[in-house]
MILUMKE-899628 format. One record per residue (C-alpha): x, y, z. Coordinates in steps of 0.05 Angstrom, whole numbers, padded with zeros to 5 digits, always signed. Each point is the difference from the previous one (the first is absolute). Example, Ala and Ser with C-alpha at 12.3 -4.5 7.8 and 13.67 -1.06 7.14 Angstrom:
MILUMKE-899628
+00246-00090+00156
+00027+00069-00013
//
This chain:
MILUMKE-899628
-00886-00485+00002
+00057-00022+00041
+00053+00016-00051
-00030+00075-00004
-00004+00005+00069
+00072-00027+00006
+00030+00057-00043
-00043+00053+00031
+00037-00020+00058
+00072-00009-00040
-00014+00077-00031
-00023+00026+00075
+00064-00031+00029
+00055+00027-00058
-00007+00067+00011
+00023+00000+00076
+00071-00040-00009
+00034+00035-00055
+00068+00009+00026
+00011-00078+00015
+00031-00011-00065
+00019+00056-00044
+00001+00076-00011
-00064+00043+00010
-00018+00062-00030
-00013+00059+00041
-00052+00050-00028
+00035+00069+00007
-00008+00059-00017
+00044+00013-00054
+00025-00038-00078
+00071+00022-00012
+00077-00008+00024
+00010-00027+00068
+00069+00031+00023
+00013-00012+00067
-00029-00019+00065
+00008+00017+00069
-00023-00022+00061
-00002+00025+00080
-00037-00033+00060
-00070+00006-00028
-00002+00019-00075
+00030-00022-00068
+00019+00064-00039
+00000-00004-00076
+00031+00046-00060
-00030+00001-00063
+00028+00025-00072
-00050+00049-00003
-00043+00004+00054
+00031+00019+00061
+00000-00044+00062
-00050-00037+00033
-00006-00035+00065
-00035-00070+00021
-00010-00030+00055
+00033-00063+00026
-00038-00041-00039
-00006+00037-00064
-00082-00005+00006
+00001+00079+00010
+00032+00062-00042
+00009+00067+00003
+00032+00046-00046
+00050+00046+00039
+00027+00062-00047
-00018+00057+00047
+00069+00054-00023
+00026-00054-00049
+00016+00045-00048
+00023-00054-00047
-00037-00061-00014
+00045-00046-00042
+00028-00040+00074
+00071-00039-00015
+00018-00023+00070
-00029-00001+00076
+00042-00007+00067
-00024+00002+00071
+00033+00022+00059
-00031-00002+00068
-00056+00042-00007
+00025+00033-00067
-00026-00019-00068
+00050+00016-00057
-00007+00006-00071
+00033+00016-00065
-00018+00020-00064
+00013-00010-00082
-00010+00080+00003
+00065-00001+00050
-00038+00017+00055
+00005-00031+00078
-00062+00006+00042
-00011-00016+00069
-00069-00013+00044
+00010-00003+00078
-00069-00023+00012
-00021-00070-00036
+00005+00036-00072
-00062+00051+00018
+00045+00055-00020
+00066+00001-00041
+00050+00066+00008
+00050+00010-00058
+00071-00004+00021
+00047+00052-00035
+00037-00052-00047
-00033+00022-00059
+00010+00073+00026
+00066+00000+00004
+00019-00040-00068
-00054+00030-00044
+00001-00057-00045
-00037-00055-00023
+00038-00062+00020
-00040-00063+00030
+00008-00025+00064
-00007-00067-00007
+00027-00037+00069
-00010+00026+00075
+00035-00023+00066
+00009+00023+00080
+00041+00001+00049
-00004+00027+00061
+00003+00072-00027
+00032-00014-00059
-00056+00002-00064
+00030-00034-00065
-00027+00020-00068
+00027-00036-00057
-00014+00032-00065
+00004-00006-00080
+00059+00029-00029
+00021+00044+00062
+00025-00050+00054
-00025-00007+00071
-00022+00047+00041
+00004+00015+00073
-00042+00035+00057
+00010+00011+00069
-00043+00042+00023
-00071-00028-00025
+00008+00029-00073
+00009+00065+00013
+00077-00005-00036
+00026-00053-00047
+00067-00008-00027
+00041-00042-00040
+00058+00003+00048
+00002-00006+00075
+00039+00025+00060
+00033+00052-00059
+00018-00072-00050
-00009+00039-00069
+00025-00057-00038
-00056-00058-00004
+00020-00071-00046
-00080-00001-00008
-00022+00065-00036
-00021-00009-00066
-00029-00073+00008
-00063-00028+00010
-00015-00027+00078
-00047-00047-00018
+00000-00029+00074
+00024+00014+00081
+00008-00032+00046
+00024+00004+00075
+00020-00042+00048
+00034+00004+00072
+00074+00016-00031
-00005+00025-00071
-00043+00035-00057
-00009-00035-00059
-00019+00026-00077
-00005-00030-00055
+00022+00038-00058
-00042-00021-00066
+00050-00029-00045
+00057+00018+00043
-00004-00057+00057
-00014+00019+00077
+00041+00051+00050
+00011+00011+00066
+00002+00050+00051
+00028-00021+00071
-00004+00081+00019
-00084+00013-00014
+00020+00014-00066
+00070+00051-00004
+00043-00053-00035
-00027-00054-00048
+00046-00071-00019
-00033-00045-00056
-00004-00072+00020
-00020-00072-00027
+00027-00017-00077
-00029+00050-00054
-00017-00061-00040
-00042-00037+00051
-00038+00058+00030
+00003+00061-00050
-00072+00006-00017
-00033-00003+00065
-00063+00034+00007
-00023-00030+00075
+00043-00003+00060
-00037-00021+00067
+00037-00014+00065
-00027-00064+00046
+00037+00002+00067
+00077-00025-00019
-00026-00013-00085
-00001+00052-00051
-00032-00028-00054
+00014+00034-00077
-00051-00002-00059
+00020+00013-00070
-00027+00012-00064
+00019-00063-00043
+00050-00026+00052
-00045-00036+00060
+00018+00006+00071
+00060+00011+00043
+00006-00011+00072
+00063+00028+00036
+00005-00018+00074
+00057+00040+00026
-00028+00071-00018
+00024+00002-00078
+00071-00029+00007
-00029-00059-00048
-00062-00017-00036
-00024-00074-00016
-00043-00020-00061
-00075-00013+00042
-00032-00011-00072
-00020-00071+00006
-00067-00022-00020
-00015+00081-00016
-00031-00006-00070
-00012+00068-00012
+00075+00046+00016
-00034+00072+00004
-00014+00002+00064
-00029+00072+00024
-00019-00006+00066
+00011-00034+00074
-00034-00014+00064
+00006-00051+00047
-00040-00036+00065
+00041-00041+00043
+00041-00043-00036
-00040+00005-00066
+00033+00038-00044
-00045+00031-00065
+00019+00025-00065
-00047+00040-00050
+00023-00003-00082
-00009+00041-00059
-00048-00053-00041
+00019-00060+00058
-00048+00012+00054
+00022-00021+00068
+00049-00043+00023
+00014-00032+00077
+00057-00025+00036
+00008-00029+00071
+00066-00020+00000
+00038+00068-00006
-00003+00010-00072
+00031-00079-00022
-00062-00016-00034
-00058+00038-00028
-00069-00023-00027
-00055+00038-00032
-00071+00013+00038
-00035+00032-00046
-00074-00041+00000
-00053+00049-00016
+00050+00054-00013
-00020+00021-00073
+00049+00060-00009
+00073-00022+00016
+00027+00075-00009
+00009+00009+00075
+00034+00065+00023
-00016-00003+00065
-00005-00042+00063
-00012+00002+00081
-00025-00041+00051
-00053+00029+00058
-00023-00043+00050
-00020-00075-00022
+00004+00027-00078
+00040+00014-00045
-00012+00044-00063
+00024+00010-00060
-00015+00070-00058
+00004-00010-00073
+00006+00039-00064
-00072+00000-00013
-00017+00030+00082
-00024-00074+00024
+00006-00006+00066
+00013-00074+00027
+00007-00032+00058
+00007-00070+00029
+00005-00021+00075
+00075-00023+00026
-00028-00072+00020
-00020-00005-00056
+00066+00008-00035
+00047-00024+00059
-00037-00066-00014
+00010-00005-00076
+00071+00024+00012
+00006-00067+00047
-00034-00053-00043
+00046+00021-00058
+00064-00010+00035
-00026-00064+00027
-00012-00016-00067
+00058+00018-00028
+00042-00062-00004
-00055-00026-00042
-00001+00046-00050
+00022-00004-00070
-00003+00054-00043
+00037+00044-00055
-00024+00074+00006
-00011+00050-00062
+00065+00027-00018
+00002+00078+00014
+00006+00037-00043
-00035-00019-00051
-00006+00009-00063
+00075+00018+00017
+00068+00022-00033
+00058-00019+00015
-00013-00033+00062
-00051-00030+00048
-00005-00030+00072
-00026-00082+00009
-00020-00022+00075
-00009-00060+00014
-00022-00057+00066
-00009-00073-00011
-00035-00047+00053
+00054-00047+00010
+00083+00010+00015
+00037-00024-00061
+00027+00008-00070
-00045+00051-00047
+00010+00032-00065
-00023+00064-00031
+00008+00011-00073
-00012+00044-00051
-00030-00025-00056
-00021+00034-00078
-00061-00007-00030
+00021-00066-00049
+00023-00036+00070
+00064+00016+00004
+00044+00008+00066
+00044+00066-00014
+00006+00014+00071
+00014-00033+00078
-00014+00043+00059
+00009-00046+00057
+00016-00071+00001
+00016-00028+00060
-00023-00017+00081
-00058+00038+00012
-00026+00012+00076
-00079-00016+00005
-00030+00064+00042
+00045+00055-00033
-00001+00051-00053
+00046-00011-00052
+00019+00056-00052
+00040+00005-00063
+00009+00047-00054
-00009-00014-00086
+00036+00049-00033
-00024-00003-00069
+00055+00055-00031
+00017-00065-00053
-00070-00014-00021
-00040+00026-00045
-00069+00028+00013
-00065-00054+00006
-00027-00046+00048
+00032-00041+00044
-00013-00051+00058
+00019-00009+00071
+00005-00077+00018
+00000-00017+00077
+00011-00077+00011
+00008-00034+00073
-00011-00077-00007
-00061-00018-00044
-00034+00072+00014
+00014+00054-00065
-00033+00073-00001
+00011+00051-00065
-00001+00070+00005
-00001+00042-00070
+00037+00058-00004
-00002+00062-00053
+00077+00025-00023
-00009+00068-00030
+00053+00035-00033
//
């Protein structure tokens, strides 16, 4: 009788500290494509694929579908400014609400164009709106969407037009866009004159640019992170310990830095973007396309319309007991891609400073391969690249060694 009364207890208890450890599902209201979020002082603002936009309290424990004059329901991206609510389209329409989302007004973008061209990334500043579009460039307003243009202050000629802006983002000197497939711009003149910046190899496919006080951080599809410090001028590799590189979307709290994949889940960093680790207990959908913090949560939307959310203590302290664990830790990630061809990425930490080996090995033992042999530093992310152009197709091995401690990883070559 003890024992039953013991887990009567155990099963009353559970319910009320979910968020301690891991992710929580939110019940709401609706089963498809979370796009975007937004957030102002009180409410969290959310666009769906197909379903318009609905609003939630800080908490996420109330909903509230808000279409009222949304003419189109298939949401791609939110913004809010001050009091203003902005959002955009994959009908290439722009749509603004002035009082919590109760009521949206059409601006005249899609007037004005008459075509069918998504709008798939939103920005403000000041009275400057930025549309960024599929196939047509980025767009600019100034006086609340009433006129749009491709050029501005009489600038016909635009570097942008005819891309995709996946992503915009503003801070105190400079717009930045990211160009899908093209690398990122920007404007120093809200948007008349346009220079490309960073390497094309390094930051070419970015789909999510986000802007943290003095750190624009870059997120591309197949390529990791980048992290440029001195407004574009140059970009550094922030990839370590990211095992997933298609990273779609950014928020931050702090100095936590977070980073939703396509098939990754979520990833955390505290130290600026040098390290990254996955927190993804309870999360069972890891196609996360959209992420914000309100309040002492943050949240996260999926592919499949789960809402999740977690409390920030929660995370700033698993964020802390893995870097203090960090020097102990010795461990050979999966190599991404994989199954892959040519090429594929290896990280690696061991627990103690000294010589360690990584090898690639064939199925009948064979070593065919050495990626790193040498003084490795206990604490830090190490990364190296196989390039298997030479080999033929089949399985291989990865083969970490540091002292007496060996871990395998097997890997897929596809040709």
């Amino acid at each position: 009788m003890k024992i039953i009364h013991f887990v009567f207890i155990f099963l009353l208890w559970l319910p009320l500290h979910p968020l301690k450890s891991q992710w929580v599902k939110i019940a709401g209201p609706y089963g498809g494509w979370i796009s975007s979020f937004a957030v102002n002082d009180t409410n969290i603002f959310t666009a769906t694929d197909s379903a318009g936009i609905f609003r939630m309290n800080g908490d996420g424990s109330t909903w509230k579908s808000i279409d009222s004059g949304l003419t189109d329901m298939h949401v791609t991206c939110l913004t809010v400014s001050g009091k203003k609510i902005y959002a955009g389209t994959s009908g290439g329409r722009i749509f603004i609400s002035s009082d919590n989302g109760e009521r949206w007004k059409e601006t005249n973008y899609y007037v004005l164009y008459n075509t069918i061209h998504p709008v798939i990334s939103l920005a403000v500043s000041g009275p400057f709106i930025y549309a960024g579009s599929v196939n047509r460039g980025i767009f600019v307003s100034t006086d609340s969407g009433s006129n749009w243009n491709n050029k501005v202050n009489g600038i016909m000629y635009n570097p942008l037009v005819g891309d995709d802006i996946s992503s915009v983002a503003i801070n105190e000197t400079y717009i930045f866009a990211s160009v899908y497939g093209n690398g990122i711009y920007r404007s120093s003149d809200n948007g008349d004159t346009w220079k490309p910046i960073g390497s094309y190899s390094m930051t070419g496919w970015v789909w999510a640019l986000s802007v943290f006080g003095k750190n624009i951080f870059a997120g591309t599809q197949g390529n990791g992170l980048f992290l440029s410090t001195n407004n574009g001028d140059s970009w550094t590799d922030v990839s370590q310990g990211l095992t997933n590189k298609y990273v779609n979307t950014f928020t931050s709290s702090g100095n936590l830095f977070f980073a939703g994949t396509d098939d990754g889940g979520i990833f955390l960093s505290n130290n600026n973007g040098k390290n990254w680790i996955a927190i993804n207990a309870g999360l069972s959908n890891a196609n996360v396309y959209a992420l914000e913090v309100h309040g002492n949560y943050l949240f996260a939307g999926t592919e499949g319309g789960v809402f999740w959310r977690r409390l920030i203590s929660d995370v700033t302290s698993t964020s802390d007991n893995h870097y203090k664990q960090t020097s102990t830790v010795f461990t050979l990630l999966q190599n991404y891609p994989n199954p892959f061809n040519p090429a594929t990425n290896l990280e690696f930490t061991v627990a103690n400073t000294g010589r360690a080996t990584l090898k690639i090995i064939n199925v009948i033992g064979q070593e065919v391969a050495t990626l790193f042999d040498g003084i490795a530093e206990a604490g830090k992310y190490h990364q190296t690249t196989f390039n298997a152009s030479k080999f033929a197709s089949g399985i291989y091995f990865a083969r970490l060694q540091s002292g007496d401690k060996v871990q395998l990883k097997k890997m897929v070559l596809m040709k």
